[in-house]
C-alpha positions in Angstrom: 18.2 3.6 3.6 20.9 6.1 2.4 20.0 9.5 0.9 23.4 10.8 0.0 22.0 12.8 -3.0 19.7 14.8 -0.9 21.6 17.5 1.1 19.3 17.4 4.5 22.0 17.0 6.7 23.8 20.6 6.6 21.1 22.8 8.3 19.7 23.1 11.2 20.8 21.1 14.4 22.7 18.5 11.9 25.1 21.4 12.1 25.9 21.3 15.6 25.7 17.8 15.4 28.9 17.8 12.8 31.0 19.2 15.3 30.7 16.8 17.8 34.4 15.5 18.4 34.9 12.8 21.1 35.1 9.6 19.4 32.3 8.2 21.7 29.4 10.5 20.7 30.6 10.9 17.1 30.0 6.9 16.3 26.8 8.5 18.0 26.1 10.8 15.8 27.0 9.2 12.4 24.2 6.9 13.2 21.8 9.5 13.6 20.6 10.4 10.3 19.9 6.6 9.4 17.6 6.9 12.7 15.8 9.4 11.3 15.1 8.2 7.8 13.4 5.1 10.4 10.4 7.7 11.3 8.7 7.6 8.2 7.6 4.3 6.6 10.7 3.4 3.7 7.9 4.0 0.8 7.1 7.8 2.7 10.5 8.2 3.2 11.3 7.5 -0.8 8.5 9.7 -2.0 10.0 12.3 0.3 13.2 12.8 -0.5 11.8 12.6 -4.1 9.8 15.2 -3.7 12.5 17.2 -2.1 15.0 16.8 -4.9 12.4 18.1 -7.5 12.0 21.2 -4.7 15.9 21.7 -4.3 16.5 21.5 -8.2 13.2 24.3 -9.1 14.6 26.2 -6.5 18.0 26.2 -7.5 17.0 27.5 -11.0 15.9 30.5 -9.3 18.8 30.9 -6.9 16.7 30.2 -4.3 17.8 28.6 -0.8 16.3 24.9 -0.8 16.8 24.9 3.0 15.7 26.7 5.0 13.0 27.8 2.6 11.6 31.2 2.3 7.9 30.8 2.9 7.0 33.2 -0.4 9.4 31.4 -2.4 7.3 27.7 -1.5 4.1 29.6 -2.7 5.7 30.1 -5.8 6.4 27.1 -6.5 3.4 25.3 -5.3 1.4 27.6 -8.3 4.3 26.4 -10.6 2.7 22.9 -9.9 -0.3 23.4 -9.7 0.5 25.1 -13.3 2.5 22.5 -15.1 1.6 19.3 -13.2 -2.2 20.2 -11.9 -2.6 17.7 -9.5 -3.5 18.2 -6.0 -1.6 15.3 -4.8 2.0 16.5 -6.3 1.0 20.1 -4.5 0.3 18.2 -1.0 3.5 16.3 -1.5 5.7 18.8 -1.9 4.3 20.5 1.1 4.6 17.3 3.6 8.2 16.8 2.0 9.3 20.5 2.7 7.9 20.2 6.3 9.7 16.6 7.0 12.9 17.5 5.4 12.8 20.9 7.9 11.4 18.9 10.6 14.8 16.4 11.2 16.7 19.5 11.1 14.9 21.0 13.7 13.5 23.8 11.4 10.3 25.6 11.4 8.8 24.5 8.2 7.8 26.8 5.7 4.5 24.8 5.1 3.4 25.6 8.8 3.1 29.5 7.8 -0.6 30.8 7.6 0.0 32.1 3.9 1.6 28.9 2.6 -1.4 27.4 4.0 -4.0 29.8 2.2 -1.8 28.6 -1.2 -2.4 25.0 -0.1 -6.0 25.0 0.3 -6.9 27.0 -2.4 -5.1 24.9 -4.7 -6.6 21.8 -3.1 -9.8 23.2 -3.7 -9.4 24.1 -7.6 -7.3 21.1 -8.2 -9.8 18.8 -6.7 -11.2 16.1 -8.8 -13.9 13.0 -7.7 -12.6 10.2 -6.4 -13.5 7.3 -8.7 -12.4 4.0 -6.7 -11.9 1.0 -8.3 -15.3 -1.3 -8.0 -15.0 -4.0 -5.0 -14.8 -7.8 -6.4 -17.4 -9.8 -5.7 -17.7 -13.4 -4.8 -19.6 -14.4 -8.0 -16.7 -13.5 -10.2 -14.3 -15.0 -7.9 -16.1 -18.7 -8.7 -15.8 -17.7 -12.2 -12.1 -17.1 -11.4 -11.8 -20.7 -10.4 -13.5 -22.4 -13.3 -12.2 -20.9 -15.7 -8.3 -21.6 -13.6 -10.0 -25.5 -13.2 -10.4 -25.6 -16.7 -7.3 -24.3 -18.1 -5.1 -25.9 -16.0 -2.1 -23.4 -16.3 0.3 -22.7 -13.2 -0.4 -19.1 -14.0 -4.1 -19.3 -13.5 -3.8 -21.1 -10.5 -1.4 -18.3 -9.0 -3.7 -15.7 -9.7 -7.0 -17.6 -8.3 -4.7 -18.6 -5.3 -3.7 -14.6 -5.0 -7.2 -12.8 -5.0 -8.4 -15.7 -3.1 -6.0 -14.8 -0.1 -6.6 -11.3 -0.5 -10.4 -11.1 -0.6 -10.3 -13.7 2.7 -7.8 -11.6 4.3 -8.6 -8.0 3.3 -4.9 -7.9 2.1 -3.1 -5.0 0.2 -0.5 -6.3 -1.9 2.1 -5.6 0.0 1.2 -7.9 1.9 0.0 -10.2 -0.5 3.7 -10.1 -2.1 5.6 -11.1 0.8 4.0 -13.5 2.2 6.4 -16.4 2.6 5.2 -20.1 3.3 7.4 -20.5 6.4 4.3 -17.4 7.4 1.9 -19.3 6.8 0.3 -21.8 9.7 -1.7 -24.5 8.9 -4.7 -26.4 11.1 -7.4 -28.6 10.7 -10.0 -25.6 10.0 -7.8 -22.6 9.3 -4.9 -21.4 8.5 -3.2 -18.0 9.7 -0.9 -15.6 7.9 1.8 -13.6 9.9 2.2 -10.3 7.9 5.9 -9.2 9.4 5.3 -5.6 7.7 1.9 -4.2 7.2 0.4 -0.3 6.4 -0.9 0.4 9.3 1.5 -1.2 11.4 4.5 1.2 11.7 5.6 -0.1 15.1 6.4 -3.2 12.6 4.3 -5.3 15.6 3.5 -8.0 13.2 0.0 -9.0 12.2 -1.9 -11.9 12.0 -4.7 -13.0 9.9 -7.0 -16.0 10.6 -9.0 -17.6 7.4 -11.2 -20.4 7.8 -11.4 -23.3 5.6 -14.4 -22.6 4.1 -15.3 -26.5 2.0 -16.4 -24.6 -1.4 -14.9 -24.1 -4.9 -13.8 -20.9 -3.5 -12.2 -21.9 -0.1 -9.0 -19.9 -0.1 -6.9 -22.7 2.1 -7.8 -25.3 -0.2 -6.9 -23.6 -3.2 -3.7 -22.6 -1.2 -3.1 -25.6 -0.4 -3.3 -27.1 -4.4 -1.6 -24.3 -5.3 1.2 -25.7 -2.7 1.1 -29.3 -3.7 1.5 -28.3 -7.6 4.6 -25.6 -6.8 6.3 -28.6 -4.5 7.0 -26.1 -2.2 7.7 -26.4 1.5 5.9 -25.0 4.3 9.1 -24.2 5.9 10.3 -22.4 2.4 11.4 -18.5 3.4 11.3 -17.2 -0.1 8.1 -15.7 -1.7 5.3 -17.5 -1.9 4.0 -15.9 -5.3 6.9 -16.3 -8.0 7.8 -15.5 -11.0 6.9 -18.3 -13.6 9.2 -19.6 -16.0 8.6 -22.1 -18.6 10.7 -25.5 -18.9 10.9 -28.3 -20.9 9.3 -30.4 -18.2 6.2 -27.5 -18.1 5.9 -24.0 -16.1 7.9 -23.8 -12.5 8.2 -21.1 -10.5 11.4 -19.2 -10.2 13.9 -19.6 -7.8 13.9 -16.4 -5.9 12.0 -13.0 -6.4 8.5 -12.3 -5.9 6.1 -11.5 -8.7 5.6 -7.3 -9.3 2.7 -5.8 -8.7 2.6 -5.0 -12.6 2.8 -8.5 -13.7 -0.2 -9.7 -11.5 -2.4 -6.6 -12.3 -1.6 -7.3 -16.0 -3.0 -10.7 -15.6 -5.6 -10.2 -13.2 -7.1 -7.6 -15.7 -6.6 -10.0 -19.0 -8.6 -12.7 -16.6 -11.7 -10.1 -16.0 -11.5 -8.9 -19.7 -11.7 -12.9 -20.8 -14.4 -13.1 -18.6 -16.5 -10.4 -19.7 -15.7 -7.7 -17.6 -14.8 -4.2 -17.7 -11.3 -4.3 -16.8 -11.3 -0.6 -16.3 -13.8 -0.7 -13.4 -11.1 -3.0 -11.1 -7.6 -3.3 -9.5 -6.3 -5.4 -7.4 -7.4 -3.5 -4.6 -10.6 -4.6 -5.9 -10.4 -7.8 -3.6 -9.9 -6.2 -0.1 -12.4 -3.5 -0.5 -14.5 -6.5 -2.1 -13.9 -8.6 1.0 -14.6 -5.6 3.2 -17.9 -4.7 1.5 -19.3 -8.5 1.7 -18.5 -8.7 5.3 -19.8 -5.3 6.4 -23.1 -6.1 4.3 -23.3 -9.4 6.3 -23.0 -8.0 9.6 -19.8 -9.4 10.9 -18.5 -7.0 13.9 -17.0 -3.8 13.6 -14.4 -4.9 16.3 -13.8 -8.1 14.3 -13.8 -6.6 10.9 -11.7 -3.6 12.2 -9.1 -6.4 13.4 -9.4 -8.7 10.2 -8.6 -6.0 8.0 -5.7 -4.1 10.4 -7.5 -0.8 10.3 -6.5 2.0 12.9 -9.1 4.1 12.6 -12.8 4.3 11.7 -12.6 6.8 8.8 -9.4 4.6 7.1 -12.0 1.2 7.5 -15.5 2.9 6.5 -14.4 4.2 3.7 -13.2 1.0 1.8 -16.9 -0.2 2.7 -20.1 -0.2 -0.2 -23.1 -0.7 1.6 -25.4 -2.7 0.0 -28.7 -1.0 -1.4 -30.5 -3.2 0.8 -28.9 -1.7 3.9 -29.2 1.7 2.5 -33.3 1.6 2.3 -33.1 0.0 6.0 -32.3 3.5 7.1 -35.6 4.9 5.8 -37.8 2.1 6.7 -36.5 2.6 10.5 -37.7 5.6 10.4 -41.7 5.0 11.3 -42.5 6.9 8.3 
């Protein structure tokens, strides 16, 4: 990833590391900045140097340095978005960008001074709004899912079923969901395992693995896979996307020859297919399906090492809170009590 319209690399150490002259260390060095851009997932690094830009151009308005920064001069412009834009996530942006972009220059960042701190918090704290999280999906409406796919027959319905199938079973976000490839996928007798190459909350890009069982119902993820598979004609072996674009033919809908389907095209139709079914699409995303699969096997007491694992959470607080605890499980704490 490039970022030649973001001037990061004229401050700091990159400085001394211009001058360097013998031949040797300066192949060295031009390969430096590219290394750096690696510490930071590519999505943080994107929203970053976004963040930056919008920094270095308020800034420049104002004749203002962009880097360093003067520490009174990032209050200011914090209030000016907490003004104009009023969200608390634009404010906590721009403060992780400054510090980054200061950061791989070797520069104290602004963001780390006690009164830019102050501005932070108090604007996190008037700026705060409830969290409303989209509602988990349930199994229930997932059967309706594959009726109503069963019944209309269409390569597009059969996609989608296929999709929130996966993700449910696997706890998957849809990044993961999106590039899963069939050449991923293993296939046995009672399971099947997806190898996730990039994953969230695997930023030593590891790889992760995800086991789902064949489960013999209407809803068994690997068997609607698997017709989702035989109608596509595609190969196990295949190394594009699994989850296509669709394009319509004389000889009926195929999938497209390269690509993988954006993530506003399948929450377009996942919320048309809840609306048609009598749901409020407002109340769901697709995110709806991991936190759905998370909630139904929390509530029926699968392991918290095990359902830690499935769902490739690093820590507790990241994994409880994708988690609605059944009412049931919520009295249980009162009855235990000997009351």
């Amino acid at each position: 990833m490039a970022c030649h319209s973001v001037d990061i690399y004229s401050q700091g150490v990159w400085a001394a590391v211009k001058e360097v002259e013998d031949p040797e260390l300066r192949e060295l060095a031009d390969k430096l900045p590219n290394t750096i851009l690696h510490s930071r997932a590519n999505s943080t690094v994107k929203k970053y140097l976004a963040a930056y830009k919008r920094w270095k151009s308020w800034a420049k308005r104002y004749g203002m340095p962009a880097i360093p920064a003067k520490e009174h001069h990032v209050g200011l412009y914090l209030q000016h978005l907490a003004d104009t834009v009023g969200s608390k996530s634009a404010v906590e942006e721009a403060c992780n960008s400054l510090a980054w972009v200061h950061s791989t220059a070797g520069l104290v960042s602004p963001s780390a001074s006690p009164f830019v701190k102050a501005i932070l918090e108090g604007l996190q704290r008037s700026l705060a709004k409830p969290v409303v999280k989209k509602a988990p999906m349930t199994v229930a409406m997932l059967q309706r899912m594959v009726e109503d796919a069963k019944m209309s027959g269409t390569l597009t319905d059969l996609r989608l079923t296929t999709a929130c199938l996966l993700s449910f079973a696997g706890f998957l976000r849809f990044s993961e969901l999106v590039n899963i490839r069939p050449c991923d996928i293993s296939v046995y007798e009672e399971y099947i395992v997806l190898h996730i190459p990039h994953s969230k909350g695997d930023q030593l890009r590891k790889g992760e693995e995800v086991v789902i069982a064949r489960c013999g119902s209407a809803t068994c993820p690997v068997s609607k896979l698997e017709e989702y598979i035989r109608r596509t004609q595609i190969s196990w072996r295949d190394q594009r996307f699994l989850f296509r674009p669709i394009c319509k033919t004389k000889l009926g809908d195929r999938l497209r020859e390269s690509g993988s389907i954006s993530y506003t095209c399948l929450h377009r139709l996942f919320k048309n297919k809840l609306r048609n079914l009598g749901y409020d699409p407002k109340d769901f995303g697709l995110h709806s399906m991991r936190v759905g699969g998370a909630t139904k096997a929390a509530n029926a007491g699968v392991p918290d090492r095990l359902f830690k694992r499935h769902g490739r959470w690093k820590s507790e607080n990241a994994k409880d809170g994708y988690i609605e605890d059944s009412l049931e499980h919520r009295l249980s704490v009162t009855k235990q009590l000997g009351l």
